[in-house]
N, CA, C and O atoms as a Tinker XYZ file with bonds, in Angstrom:
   368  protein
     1  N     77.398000  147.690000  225.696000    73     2
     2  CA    77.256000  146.316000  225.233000    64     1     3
     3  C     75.778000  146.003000  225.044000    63     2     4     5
     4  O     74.976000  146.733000  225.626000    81     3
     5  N     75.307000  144.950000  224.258000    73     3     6
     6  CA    74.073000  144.923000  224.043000    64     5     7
     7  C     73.013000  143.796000  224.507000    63     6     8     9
     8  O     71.876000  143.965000  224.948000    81     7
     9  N     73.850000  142.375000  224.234000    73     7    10
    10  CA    73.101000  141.487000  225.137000    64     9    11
    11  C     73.174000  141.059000  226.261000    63    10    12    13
    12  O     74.143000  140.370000  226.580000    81    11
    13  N     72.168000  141.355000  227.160000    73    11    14
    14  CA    72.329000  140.887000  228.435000    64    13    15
    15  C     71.642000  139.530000  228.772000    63    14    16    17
    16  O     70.502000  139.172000  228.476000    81    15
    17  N     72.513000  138.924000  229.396000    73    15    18
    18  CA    71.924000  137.449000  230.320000    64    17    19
    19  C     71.850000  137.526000  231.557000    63    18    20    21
    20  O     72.858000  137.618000  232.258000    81    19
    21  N     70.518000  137.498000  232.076000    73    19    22
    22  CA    70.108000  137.740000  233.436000    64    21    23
    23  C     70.384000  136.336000  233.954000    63    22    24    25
    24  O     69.859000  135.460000  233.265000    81    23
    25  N     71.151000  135.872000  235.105000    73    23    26
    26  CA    71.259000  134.119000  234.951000    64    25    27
    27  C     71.747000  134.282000  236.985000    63    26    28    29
    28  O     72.201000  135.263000  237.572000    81    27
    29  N     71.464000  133.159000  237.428000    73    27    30
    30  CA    71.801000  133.165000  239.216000    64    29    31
    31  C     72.831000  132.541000  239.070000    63    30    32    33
    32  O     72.933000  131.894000  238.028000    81    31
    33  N     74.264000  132.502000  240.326000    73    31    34
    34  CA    74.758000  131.803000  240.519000    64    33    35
    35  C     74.248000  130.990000  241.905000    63    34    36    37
    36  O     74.871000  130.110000  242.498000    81    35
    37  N     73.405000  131.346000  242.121000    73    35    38
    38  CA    72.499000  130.412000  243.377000    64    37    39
    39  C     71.183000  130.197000  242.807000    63    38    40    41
    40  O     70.225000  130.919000  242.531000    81    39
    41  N     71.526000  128.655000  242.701000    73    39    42
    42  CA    70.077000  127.788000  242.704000    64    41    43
    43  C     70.685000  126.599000  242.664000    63    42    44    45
    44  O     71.793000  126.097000  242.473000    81    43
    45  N     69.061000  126.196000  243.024000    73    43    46
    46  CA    69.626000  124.256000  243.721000    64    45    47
    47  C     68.941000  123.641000  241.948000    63    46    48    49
    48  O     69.180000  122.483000  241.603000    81    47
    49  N     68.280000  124.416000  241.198000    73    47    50
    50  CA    67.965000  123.319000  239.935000    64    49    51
    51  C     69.097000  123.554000  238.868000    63    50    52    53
    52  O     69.682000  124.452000  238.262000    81    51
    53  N     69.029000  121.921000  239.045000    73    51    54
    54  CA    69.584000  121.322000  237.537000    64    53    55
    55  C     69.756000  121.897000  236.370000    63    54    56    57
    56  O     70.729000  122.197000  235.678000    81    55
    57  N     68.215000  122.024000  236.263000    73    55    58
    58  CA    67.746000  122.560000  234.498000    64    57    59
    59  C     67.957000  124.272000  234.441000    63    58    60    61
    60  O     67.949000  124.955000  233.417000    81    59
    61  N     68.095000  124.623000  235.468000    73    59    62
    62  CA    68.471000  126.729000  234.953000    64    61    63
    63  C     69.938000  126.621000  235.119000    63    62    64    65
    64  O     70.551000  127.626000  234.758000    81    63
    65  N     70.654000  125.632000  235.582000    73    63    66
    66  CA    71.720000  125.789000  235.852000    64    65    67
    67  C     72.372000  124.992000  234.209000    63    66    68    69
    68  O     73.236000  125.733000  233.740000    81    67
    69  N     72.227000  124.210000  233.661000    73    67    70
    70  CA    71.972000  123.619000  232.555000    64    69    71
    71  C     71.765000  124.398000  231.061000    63    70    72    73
    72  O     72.474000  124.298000  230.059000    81    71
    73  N     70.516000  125.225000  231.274000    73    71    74
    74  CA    69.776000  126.216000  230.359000    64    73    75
    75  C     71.239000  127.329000  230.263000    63    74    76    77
    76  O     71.816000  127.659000  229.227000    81    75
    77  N     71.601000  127.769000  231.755000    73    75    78
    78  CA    72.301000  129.070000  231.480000    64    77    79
    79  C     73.537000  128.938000  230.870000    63    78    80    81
    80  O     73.971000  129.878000  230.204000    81    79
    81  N     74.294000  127.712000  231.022000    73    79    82
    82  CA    75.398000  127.030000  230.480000    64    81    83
    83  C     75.492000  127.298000  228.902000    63    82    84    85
    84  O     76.251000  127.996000  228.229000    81    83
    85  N     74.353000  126.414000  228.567000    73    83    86
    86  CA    74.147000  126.392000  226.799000    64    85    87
    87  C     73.766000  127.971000  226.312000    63    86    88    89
    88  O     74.356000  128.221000  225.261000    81    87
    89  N     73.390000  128.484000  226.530000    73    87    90
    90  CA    73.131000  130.028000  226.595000    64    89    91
    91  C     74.381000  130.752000  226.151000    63    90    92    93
    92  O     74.607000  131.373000  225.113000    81    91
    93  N     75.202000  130.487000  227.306000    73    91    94
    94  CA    76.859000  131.123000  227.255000    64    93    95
    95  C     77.433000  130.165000  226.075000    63    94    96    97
    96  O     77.840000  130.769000  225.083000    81    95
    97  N     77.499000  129.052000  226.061000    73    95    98
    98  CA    77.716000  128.186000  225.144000    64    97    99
    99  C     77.794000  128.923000  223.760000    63    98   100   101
   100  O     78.735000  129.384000  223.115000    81    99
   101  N     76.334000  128.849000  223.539000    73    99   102
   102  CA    75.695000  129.358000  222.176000    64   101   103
   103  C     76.484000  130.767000  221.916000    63   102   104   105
   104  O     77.081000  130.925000  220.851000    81   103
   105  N     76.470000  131.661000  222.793000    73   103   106
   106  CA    76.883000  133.069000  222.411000    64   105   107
   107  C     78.072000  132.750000  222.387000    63   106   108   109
   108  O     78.440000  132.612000  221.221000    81   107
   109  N     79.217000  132.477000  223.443000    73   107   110
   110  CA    80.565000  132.001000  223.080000    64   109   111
   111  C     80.701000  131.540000  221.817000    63   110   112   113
   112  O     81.421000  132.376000  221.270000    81   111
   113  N     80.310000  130.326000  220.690000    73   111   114
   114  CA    80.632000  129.767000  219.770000    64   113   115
   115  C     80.179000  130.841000  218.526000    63   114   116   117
   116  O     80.348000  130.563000  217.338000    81   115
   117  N     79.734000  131.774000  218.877000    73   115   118
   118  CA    79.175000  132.505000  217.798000    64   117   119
   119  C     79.795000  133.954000  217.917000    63   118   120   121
   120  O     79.465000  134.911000  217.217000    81   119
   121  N     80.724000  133.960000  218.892000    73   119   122
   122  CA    81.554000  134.994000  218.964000    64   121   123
   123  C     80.725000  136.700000  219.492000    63   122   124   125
   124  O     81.083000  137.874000  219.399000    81   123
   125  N     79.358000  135.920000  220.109000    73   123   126
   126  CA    78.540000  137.151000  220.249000    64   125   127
   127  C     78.825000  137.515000  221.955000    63   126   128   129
   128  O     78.675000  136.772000  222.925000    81   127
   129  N     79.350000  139.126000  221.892000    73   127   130
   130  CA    79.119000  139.432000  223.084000    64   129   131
   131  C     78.298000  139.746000  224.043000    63   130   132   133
   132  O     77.284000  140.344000  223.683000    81   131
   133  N     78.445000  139.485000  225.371000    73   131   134
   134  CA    77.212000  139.441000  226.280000    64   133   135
   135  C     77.680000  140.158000  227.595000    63   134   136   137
   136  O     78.821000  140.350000  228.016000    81   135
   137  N     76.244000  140.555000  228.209000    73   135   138
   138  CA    76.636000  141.444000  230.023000    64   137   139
   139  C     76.051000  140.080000  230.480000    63   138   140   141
   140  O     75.159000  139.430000  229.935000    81   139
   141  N     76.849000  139.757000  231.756000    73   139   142
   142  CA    76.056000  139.031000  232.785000    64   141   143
   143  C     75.465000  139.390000  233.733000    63   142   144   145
   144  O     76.239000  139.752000  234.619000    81   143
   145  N     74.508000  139.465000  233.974000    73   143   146
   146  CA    73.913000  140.056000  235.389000    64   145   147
   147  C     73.417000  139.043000  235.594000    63   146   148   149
   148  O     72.739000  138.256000  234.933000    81   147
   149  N     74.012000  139.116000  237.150000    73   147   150
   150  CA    73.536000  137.757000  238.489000    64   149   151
   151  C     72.191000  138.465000  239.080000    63   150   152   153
   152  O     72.388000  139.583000  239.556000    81   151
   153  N     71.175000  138.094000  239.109000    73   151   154
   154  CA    69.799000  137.814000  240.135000    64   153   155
   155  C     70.225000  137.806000  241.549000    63   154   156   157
   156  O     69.810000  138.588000  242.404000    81   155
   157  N     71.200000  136.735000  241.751000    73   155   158
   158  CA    71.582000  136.476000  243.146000    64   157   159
   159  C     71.978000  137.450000  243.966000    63   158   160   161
   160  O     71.778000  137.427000  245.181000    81   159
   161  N     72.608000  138.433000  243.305000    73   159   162
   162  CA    72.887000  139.719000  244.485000    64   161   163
   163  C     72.096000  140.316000  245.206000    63   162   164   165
   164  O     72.507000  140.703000  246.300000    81   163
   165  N     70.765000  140.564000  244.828000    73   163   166
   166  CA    69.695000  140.930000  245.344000    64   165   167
   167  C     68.008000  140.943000  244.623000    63   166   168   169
   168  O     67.688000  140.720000  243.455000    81   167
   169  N     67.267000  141.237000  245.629000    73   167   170
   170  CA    65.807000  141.418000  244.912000    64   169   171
   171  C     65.563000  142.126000  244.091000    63   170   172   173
   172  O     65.010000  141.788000  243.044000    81   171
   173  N     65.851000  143.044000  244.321000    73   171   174
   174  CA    65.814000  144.484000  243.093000    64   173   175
   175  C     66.178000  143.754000  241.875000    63   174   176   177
   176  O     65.370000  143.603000  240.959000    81   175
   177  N     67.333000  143.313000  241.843000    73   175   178
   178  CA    67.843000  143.033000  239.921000    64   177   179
   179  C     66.746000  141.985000  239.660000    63   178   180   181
   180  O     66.174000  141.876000  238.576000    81   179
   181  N     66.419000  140.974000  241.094000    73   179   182
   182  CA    65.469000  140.070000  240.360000    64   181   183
   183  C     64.097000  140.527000  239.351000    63   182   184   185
   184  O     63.588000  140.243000  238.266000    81   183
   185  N     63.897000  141.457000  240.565000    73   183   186
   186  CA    62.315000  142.017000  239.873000    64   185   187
   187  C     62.845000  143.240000  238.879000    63   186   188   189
   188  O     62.040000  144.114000  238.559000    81   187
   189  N     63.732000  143.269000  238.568000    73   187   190
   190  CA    64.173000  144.017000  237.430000    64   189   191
   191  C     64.065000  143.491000  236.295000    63   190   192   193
   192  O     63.460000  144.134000  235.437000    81   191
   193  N     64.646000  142.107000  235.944000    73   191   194
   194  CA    64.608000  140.884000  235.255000    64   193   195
   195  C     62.786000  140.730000  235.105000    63   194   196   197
   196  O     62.263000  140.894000  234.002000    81   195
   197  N     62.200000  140.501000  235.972000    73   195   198
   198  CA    60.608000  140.009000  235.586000    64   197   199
   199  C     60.026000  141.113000  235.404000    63   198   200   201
   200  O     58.901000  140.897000  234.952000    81   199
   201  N     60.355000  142.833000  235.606000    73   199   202
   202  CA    59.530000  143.906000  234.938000    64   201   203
   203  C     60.109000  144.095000  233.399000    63   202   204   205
   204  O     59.403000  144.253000  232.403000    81   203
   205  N     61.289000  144.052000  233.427000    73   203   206
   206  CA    61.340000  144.029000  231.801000    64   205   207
   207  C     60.987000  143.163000  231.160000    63   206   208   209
   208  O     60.511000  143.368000  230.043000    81   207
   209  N     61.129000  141.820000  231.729000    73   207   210
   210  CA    60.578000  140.732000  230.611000    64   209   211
   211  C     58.800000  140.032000  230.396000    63   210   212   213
   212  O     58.310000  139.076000  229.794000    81   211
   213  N     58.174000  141.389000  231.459000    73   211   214
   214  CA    56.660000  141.219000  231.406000    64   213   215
   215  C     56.428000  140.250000  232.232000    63   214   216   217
   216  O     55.288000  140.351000  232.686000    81   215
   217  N     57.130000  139.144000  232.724000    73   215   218
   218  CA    57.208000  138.038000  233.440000    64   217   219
   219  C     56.884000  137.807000  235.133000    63   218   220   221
   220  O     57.479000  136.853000  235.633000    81   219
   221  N     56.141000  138.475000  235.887000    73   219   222
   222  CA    56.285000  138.394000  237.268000    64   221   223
   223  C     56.680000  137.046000  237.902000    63   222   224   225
   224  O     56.945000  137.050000  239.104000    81   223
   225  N     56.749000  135.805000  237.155000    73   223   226
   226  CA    57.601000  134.696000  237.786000    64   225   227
   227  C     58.366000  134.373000  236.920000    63   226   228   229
   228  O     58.623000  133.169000  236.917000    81   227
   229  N     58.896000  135.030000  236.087000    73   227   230
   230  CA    59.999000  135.090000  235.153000    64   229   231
   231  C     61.443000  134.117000  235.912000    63   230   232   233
   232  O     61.452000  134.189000  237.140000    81   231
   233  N     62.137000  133.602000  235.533000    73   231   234
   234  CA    63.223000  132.560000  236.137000    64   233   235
   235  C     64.426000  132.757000  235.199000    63   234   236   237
   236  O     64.226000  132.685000  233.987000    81   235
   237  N     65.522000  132.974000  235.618000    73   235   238
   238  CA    66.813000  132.742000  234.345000    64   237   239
   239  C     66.971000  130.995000  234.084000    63   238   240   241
   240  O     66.638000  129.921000  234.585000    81   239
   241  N     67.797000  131.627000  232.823000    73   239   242
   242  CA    68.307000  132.965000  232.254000    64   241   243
   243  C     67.159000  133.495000  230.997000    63   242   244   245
   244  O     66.726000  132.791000  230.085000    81   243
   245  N     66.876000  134.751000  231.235000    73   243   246
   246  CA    66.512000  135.319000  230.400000    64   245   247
   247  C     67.192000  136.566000  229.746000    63   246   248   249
   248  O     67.818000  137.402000  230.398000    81   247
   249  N     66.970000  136.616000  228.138000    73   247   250
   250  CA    68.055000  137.506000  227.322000    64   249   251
   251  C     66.943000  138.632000  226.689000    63   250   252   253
   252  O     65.798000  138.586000  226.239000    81   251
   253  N     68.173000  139.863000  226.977000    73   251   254
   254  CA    68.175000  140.896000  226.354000    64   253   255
   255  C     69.263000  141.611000  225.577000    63   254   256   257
   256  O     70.462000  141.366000  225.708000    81   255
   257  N     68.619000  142.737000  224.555000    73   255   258
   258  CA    69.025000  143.370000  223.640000    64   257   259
   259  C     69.074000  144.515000  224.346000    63   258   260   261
   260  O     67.997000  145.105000  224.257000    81   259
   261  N     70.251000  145.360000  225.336000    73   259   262
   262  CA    69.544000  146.351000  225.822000    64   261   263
   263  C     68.453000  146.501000  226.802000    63   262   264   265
   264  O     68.135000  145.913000  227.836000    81   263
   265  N     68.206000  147.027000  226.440000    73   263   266
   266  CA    66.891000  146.623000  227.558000    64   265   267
   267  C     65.379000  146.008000  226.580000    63   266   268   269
   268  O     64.238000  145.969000  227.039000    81   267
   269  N     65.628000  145.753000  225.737000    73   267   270
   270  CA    64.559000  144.939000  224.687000    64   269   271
   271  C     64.209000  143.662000  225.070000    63   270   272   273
   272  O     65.243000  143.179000  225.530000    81   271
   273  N     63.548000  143.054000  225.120000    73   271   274
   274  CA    63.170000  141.679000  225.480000    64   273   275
   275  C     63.214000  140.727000  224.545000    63   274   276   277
   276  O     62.307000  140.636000  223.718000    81   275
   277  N     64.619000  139.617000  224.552000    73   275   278
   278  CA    64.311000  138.996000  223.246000    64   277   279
   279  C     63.637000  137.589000  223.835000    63   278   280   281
   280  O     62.738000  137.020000  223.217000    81   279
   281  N     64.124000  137.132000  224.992000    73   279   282
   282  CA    62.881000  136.001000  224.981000    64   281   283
   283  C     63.504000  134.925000  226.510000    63   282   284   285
   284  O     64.369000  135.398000  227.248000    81   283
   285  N     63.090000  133.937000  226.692000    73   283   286
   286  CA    63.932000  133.086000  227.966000    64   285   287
   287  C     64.535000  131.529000  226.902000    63   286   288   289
   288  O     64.332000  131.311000  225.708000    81   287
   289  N     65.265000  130.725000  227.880000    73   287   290
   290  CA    65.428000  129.895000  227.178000    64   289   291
   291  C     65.202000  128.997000  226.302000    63   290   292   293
   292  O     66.011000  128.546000  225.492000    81   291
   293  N     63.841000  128.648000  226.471000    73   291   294
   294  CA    63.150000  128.011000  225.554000    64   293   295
   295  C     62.869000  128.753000  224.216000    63   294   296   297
   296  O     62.943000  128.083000  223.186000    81   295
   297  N     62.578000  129.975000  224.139000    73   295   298
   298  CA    62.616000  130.675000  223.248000    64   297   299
   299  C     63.880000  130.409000  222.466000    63   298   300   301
   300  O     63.846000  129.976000  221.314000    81   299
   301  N     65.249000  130.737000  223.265000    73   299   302
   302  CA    66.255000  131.078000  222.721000    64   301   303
   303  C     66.698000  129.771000  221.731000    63   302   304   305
   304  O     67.192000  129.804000  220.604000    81   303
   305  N     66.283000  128.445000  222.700000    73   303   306
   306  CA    66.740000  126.722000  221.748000    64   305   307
   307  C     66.219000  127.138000  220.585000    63   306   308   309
   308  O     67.005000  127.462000  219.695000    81   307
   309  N     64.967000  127.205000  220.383000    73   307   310
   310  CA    64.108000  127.434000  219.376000    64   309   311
   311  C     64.966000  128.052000  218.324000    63   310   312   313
   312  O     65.352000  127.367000  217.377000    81   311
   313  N     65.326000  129.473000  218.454000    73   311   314
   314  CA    66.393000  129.998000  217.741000    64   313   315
   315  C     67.550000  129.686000  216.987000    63   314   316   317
   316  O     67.992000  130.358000  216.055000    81   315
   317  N     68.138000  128.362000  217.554000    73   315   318
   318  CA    69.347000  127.891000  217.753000    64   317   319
   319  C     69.235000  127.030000  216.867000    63   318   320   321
   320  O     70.069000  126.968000  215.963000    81   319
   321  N     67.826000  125.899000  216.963000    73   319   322
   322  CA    67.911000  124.635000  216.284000    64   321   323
   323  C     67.030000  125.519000  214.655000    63   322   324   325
   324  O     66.935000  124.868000  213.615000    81   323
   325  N     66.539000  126.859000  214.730000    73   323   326
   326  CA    66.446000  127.074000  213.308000    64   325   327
   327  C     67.552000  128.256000  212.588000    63   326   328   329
   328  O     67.437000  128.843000  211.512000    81   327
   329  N     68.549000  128.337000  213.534000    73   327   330
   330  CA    69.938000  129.061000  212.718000    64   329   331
   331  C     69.057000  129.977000  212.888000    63   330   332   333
   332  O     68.703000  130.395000  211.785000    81   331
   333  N     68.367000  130.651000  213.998000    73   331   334
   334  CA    67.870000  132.033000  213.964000    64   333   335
   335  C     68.783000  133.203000  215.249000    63   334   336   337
   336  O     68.385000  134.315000  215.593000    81   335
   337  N     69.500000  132.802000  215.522000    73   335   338
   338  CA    69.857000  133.744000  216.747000    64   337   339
   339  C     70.477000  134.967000  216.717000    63   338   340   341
   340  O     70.674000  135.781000  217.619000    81   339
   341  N     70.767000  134.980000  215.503000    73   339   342
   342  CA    70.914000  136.770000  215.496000    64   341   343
   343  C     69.993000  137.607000  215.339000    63   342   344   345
   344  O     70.120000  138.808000  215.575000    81   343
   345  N     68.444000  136.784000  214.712000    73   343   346
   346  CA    67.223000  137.835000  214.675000    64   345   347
   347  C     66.557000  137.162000  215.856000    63   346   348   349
   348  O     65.376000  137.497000  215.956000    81   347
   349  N     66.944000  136.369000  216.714000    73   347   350
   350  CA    66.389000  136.692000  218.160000    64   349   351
   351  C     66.849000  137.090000  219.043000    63   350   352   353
   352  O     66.187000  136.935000  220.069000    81   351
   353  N     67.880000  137.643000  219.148000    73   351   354
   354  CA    68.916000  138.436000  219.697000    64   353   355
   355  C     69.059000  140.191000  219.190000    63   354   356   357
   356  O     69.720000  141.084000  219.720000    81   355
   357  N     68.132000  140.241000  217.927000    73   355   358
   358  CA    67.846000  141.304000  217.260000    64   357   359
   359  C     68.784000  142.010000  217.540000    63   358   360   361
   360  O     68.798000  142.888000  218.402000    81   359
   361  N     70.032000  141.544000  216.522000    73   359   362
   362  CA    71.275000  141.835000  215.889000    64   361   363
   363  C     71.059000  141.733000  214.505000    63   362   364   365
   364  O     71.938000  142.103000  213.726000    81   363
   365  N     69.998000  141.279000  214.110000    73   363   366
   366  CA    69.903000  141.356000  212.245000    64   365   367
   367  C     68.886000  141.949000  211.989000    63   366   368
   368  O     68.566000  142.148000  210.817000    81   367
């Protein structure tokens, strides 16, 4: 499978809990498939998540192509509100 969403099911904020929603949202309505990987299981996947994404305080959800880095949420809106998410998801 190709896109992965790195996303917690433990956290006390609002807004990642919010972000990761519309995320699934977005890919659900567009029929695009996705891996979930939870952070929350342990440290390792966390700092797995912030070495691939260059990020050492990197936070979900952040998305990948594989192991490619396409970007974190803010990136991804961006995408969304210009009908770009299959070339930021680098599927096109």
């Amino acid at each position: 499978m190709g896109i992965k969403l790195y996303y917690t099911t433990v956290t006390a904020s609002r807004e990642v809990k919010s972000q990761q929603a519309e995320v699934i949202r977005v890919l659900e309505s567009k029929n695009i498939k996705y891996e979930l990987i939870d952070i929350s299981v342990g440290g390792d996947v966390r700092d797995e998540m912030r070495t691939k994404s260059g990020n050492p305080t990197a936070v979900p959800p952040q998305i990948f192509n594989e192991d490619q880095y396409c970007g974190n949420y803010e990136m991804f809106s961006e995408a969304v509100e210009e009908d770009t998410v299959e070339q930021f998801l680098k599927m096109a």
